[in-house]
C-alpha positions in Angstrom: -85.7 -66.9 18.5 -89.2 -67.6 18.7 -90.9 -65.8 15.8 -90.2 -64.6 12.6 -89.6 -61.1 13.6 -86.7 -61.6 16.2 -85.2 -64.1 13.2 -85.2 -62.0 10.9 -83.8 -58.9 13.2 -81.4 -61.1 14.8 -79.8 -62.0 11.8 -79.8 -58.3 10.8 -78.5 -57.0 13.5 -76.2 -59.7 13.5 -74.5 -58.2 10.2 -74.7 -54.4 10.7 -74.5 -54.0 14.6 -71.2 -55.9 15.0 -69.6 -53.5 12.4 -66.1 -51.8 13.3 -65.9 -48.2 13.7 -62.9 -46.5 15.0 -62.3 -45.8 18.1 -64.9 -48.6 19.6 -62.9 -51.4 18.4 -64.4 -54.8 19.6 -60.7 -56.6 19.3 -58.9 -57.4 22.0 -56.6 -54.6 23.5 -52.8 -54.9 22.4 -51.3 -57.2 25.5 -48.5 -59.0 25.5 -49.4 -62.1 27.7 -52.8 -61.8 27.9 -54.4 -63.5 25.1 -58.3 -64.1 24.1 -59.2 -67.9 24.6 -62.7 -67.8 23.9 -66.1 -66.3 22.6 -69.0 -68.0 23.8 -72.4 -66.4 22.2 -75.9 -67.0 24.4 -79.3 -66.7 22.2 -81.7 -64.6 24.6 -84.2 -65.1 22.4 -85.2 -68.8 22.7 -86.7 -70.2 25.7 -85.0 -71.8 27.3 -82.1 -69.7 26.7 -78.9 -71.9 24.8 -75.3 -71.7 24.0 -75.9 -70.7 20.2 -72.0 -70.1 19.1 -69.0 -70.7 20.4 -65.6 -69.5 18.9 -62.3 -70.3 20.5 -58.9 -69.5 19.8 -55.1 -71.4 20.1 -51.7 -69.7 20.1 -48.1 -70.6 19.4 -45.6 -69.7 21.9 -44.7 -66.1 20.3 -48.7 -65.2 20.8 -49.5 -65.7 17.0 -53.1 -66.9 16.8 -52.5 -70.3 14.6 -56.3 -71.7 15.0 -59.5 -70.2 15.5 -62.5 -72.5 15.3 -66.5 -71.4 15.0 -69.0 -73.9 16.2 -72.8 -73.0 15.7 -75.5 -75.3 17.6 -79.2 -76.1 16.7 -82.1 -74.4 18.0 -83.5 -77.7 18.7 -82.9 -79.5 22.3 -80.6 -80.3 23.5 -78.7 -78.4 20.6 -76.4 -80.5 19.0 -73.3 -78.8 16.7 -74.9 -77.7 13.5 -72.1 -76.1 11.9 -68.5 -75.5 12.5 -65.7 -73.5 10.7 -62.0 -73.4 11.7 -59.0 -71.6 10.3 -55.5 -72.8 10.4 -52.7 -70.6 10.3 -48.9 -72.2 9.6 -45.9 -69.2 10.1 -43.3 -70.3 8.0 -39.8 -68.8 7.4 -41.1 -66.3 4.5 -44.5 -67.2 4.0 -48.0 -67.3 6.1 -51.1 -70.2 4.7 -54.1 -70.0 6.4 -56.6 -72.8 5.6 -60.4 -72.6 6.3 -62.3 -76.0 6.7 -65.8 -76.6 7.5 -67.5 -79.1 9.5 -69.4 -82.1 7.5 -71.2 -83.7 9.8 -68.7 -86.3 10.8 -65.6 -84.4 9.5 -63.2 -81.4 8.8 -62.8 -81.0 5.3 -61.1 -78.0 3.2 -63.2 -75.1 2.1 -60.0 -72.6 1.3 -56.9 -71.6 1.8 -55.1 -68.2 1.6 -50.9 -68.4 1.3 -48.7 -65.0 1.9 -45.7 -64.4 0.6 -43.5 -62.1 2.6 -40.8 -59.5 1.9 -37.6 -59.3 4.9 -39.7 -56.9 6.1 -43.0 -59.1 7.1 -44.7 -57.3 4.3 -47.6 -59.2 2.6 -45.8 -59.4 -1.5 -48.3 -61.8 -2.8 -51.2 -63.5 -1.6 -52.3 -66.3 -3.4 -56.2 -67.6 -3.0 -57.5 -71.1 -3.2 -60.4 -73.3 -3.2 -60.4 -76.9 -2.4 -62.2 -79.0 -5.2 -63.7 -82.0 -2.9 -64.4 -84.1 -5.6 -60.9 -84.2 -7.0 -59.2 -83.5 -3.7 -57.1 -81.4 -5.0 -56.5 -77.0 -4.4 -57.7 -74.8 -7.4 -56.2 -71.4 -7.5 -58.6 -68.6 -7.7 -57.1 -65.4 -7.3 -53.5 -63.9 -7.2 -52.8 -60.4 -5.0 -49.7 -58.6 -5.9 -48.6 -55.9 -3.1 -46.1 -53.0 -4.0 -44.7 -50.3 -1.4 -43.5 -47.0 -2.4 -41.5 -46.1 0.4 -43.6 -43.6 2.3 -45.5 -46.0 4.5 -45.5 -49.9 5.4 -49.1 -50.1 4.0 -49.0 -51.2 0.3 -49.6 -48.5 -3.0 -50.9 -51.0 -5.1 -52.3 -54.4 -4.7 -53.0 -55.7 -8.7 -55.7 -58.4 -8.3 -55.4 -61.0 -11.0 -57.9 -64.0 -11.6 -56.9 -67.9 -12.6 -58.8 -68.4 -16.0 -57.9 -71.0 -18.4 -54.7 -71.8 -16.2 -53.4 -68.4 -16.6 -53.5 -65.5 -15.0 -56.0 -62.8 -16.1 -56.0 -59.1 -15.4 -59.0 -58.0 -13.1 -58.7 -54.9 -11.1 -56.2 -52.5 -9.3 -56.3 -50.9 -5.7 -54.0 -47.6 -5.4 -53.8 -46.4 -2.1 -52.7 -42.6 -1.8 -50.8 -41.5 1.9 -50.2 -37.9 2.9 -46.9 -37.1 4.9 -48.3 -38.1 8.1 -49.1 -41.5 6.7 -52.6 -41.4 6.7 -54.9 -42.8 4.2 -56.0 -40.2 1.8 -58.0 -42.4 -1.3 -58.5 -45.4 -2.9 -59.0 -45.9 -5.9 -60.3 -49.6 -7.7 -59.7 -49.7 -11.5 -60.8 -52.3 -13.8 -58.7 -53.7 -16.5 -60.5 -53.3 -20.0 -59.1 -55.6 -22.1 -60.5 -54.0 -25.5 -58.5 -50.6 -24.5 -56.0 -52.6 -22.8 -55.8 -49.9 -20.1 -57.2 -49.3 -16.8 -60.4 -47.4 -16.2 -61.8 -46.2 -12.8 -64.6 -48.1 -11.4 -65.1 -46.6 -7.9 -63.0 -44.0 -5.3 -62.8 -44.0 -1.9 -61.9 -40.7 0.4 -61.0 -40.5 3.6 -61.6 -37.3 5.9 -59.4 -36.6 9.2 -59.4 -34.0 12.7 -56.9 -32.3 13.9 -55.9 -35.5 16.2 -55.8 -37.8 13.0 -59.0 -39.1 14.2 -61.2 -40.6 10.6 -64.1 -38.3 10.7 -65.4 -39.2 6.7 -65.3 -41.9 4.2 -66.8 -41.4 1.0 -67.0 -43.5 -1.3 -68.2 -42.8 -5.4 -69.1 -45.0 -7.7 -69.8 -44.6 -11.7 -73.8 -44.3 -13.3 -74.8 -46.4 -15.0 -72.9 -46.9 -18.9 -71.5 -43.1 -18.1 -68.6 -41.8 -16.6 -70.1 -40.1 -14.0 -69.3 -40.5 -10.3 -72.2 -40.0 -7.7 -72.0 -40.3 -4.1 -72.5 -44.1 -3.4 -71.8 -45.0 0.4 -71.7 -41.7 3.0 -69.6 -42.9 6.2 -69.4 -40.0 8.7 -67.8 -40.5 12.4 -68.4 -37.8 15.1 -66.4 -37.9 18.7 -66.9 -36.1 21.8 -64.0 -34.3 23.7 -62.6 -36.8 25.2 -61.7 -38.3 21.6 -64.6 -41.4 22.1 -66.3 -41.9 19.1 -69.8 -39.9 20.0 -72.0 -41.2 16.9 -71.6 -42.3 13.5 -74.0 -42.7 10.5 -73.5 -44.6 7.0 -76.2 -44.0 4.2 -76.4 -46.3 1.0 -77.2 -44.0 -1.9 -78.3 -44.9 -6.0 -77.7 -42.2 -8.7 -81.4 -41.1 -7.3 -80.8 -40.9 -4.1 -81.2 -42.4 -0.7 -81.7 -46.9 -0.9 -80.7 -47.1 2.7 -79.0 -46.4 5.7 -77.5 -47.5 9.6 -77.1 -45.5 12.3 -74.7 -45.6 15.5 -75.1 -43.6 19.0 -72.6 -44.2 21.3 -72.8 -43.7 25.1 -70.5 -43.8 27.7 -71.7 -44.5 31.2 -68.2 -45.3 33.2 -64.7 -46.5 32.2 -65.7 -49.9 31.6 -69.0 -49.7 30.3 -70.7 -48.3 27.0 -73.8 -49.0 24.7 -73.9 -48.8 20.8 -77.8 -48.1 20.1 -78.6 -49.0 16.1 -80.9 -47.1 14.2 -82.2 -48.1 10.7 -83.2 -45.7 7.9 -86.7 -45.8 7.4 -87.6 -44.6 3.4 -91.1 -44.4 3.8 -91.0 -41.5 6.5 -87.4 -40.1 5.6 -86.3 -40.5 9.4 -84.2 -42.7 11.6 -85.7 -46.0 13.8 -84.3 -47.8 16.5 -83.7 -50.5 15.8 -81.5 -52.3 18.9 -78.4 -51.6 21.4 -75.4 -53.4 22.4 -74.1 -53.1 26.0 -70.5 -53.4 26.5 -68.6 -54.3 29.4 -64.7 -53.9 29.4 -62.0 -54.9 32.2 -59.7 -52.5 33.3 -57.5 -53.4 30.2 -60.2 -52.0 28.7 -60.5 -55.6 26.7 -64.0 -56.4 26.0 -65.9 -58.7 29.0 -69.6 -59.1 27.5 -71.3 -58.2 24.7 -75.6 -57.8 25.3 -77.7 -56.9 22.1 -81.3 -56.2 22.5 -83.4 -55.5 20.0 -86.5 -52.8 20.2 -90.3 -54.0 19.9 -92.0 -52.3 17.6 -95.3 -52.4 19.3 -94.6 -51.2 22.9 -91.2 -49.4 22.2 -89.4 -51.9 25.4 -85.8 -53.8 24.7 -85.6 -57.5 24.5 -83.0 -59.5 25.0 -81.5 -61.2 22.0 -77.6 -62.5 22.1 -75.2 -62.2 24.8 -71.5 -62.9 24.1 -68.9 -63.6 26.9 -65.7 -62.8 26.2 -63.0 -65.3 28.1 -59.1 -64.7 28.4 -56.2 -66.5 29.5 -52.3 -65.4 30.2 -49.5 -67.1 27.7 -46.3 -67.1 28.7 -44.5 -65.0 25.4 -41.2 -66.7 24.2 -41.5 -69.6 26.8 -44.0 -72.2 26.1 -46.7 -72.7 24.3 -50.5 -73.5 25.5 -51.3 -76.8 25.7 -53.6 -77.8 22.6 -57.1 -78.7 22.2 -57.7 -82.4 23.9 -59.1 -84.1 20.5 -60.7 -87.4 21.1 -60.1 -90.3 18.6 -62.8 -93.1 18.7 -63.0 -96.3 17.1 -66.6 -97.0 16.4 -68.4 -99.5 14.3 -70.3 -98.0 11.9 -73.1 -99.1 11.1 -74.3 -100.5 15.0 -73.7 -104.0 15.3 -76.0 -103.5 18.4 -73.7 -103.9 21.6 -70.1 -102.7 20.9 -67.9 -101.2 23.2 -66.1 -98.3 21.9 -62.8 -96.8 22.7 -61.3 -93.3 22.7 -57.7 -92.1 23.2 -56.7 -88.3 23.2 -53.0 -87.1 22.0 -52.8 -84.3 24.7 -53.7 -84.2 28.7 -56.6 -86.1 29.5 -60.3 -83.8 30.0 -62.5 -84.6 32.5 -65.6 -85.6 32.2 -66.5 -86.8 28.4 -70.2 -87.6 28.5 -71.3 -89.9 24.8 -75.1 -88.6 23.5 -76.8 -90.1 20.8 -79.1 -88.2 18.8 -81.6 -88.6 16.0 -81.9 -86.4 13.4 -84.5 -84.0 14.8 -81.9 -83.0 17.7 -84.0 -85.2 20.2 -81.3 -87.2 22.7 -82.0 -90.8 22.6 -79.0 -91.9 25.1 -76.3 -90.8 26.9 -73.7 -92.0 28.9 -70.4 -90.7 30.8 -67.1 -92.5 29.7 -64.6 -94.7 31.7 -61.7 -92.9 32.1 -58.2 -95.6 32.3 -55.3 -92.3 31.8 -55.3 -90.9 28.2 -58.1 -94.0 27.4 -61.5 -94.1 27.8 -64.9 -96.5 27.2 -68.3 -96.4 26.6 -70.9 -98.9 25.9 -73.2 -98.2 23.4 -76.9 -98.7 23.6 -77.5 -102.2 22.0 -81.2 -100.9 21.8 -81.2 -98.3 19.1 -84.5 -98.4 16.7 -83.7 -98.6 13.2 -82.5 -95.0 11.9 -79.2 -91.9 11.4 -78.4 -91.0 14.2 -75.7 -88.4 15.6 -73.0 -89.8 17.7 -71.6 -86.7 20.1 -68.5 -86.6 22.1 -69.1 -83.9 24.7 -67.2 -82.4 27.7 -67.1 -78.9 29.8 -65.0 -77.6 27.3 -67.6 -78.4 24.4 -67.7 -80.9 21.5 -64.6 -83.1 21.3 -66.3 -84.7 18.4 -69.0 -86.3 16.4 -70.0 -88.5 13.8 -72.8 -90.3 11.7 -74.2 -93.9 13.2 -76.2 -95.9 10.8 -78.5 -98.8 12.5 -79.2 -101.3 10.1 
């Protein structure tokens, strides 16, 4: 975006107007072939507009996502990747590990990773958290979840969180999850262990509110004052609907033992089957009223799975929209119990690093040949110095590489029309 104030709402809105509420649920709808590919975020805010996110998504052959992977790209022309997160998940016979790595520069590397244990049942028994120490190369544990069942429902009663301290495990807190008979949600309570009464002690309670049709009209949430023992009314959720059971509006408001600290704001309007808008309103302390602050539109297929995403925000000095972020939702069909999508093409290069000056350089990918792989040089300002489209010889490929290069880091990009197949550092000496 192009000045501060569009930053600074974009990234706001960013956090609060994406937020899930029932009923308006931005995942896709439950399909069994049709799976989402892709999520493909334009900034509206920058001129010219550019592709500022891009998140895509790979399936095994039963329809379990097994990799999602974020890529963020610079402001800068011609907007090289800038960051990139991806999360593995391997199904195993009684267990689930998803790993998160981040994007270095040249790089994956491990970040964290989150293992499952599971009951005959598919029910989550223990979740084990990890980080990944990069100087030792080695995983750390970090936290332990314990899940117990009681019967009534599949969702857990307790989940006992313990933390790795000293190489043991350290009591930290407890969740207990109360269910009435029609399994819904009724409270939560978090505890935290006191180790010099060596007994539990209630930190903060949770209640939930239902209609007639089961529908979640309330969630309240208390915390304790301050050194007392007190509860006071810490987060207000509230969620309205119309007749035809769509969520109408909803309101959250961020309260201290003195009152209001702050508060969002959701209006929701319906203006066919397969189009809606989410308008965002911000508490405003100094006048004790509501602001608009922005919109989402939303456009749905007839699956009533989510086609684009528009948010605007409002200008506070004329009171008009402006376009901020657009995000295109893509799909694709898998064939359930049959075969599996083909993967990601990744491209493997042998370069020679640092430039000897002119060096050819050859790439080989492990699935189906792409089309189209185009090799851009950048410096470290995002400004393209070169670029050149690849040879293609079947599942090989060659470019030559500028033997011209001024001194300088630069960033070597491997790009086709399905986005970054890769990138690396290039030093000329």
């Amino acid at each position: 975006m192009k000045n501060y104030l569009l930053l600074f709402a974009g990234l706001l809105l960013q956090q609060l107007l994406f937020a899930q509420y029932p009923a308006l649920n931005l995942e896709l709808a439950d399909t069994s072939t049709k799976v989402l590919d892709s999520i493909v975020e334009v900034n509206n805010g920058a001129s010219p507009n550019y592709i500022s996110n891009r998140i895509q998504y790979a399936y095994d052959s039963e329809g379990r996502e097994i990799r999602s992977t974020d890529l963020g790209y610079s402001p800068i022309a011609p907007h090289p990747l800038s960051s990139g997160q991806r999360v593995i998940t391997d199904f195993l016979s009684n267990r689930e590990v998803q790993s998160t790595q981040t994007w270095n520069d040249i790089d994956w590397e491990n970040s964290s990773r989150q293992t499952d244990q599971l009951d005959t049942d598919g029910r989550i028994v223990e979740r084990i958290r990890e980080s990944w120490l990069l100087g030792l190369s080695v995983w750390e544990k970090e936290q332990r979840l314990t899940y117990t069942y009681d019967g009534t429902t599949d969702r857990p009663s307790i989940i006992l969180i313990d933390d790795w301290l000293d190489e043991n495990w350290e009591l930290d807190r407890r969740l207990r999850y109360t269910y009435d008979a029609d399994g819904l949600l009724r409270k939560l309570e978090v505890q935290i262990w006191n180790f010099s009464t060596q007994d539990w002690e209630l930190d903060r309670e949770t209640d939930y509110t239902y209609d007639e049709l089961e529908q979640l009209t309330a969630r309240l949430t208390y915390d304790l004052v301050d050194n007392t023992t007190d509860l006071f009314l810490s987060i207000e959720e509230r969620f309205f609907y119309n007749g035809d059971t769509q969520l109408d509006s909803a309101f959250t408001l961020r309260n201290g033992p003195d009152g209001i600290l702050s508060g969002t704001r959701n209006q929701y309007f319906y203006e066919n089957s397969t189009v809606s808008y989410d308008t965002f309103f911000v508490w405003q302390a100094a006048n004790q009223d509501w602001a608009r602050f922005g919109y989402l539109r939303l456009e749905r297929d007839a699956d009533a799975d989510l086609q684009t995403v528009a948010q605007f925000l409002i200008d506070r000095n004329t009171g008009l929209p402006i376009p901020a972020r657009t995000q295109t939702y893509y799909y694709s069909q898998l064939n359930v119990g049959t075969t599996a999508p083909a993967p990601q093409a990744q491209l493997n290069c042998l370069v020679a690093n640092p430039h000897p000056g002119p060096q050819t350089v050859t790439c080989s990918t492990a699935s189906e040949p792409v089309r189209d792989i185009v090799a851009r040089v950048y410096d470290l300002q995002g400004r393209l110095h070169w670029s050149r489209p690849l040879q293609a010889q079947g599942r090989d490929w060659s470019v030559e590489l500028d033997p011209d290069l001024p001194r300088g880091l630069y960033l070597l990009v491997w790009e086709s029309a399905e986005g970054i197949l890769g990138q690396q550092k290039l030093l000329v000496p």
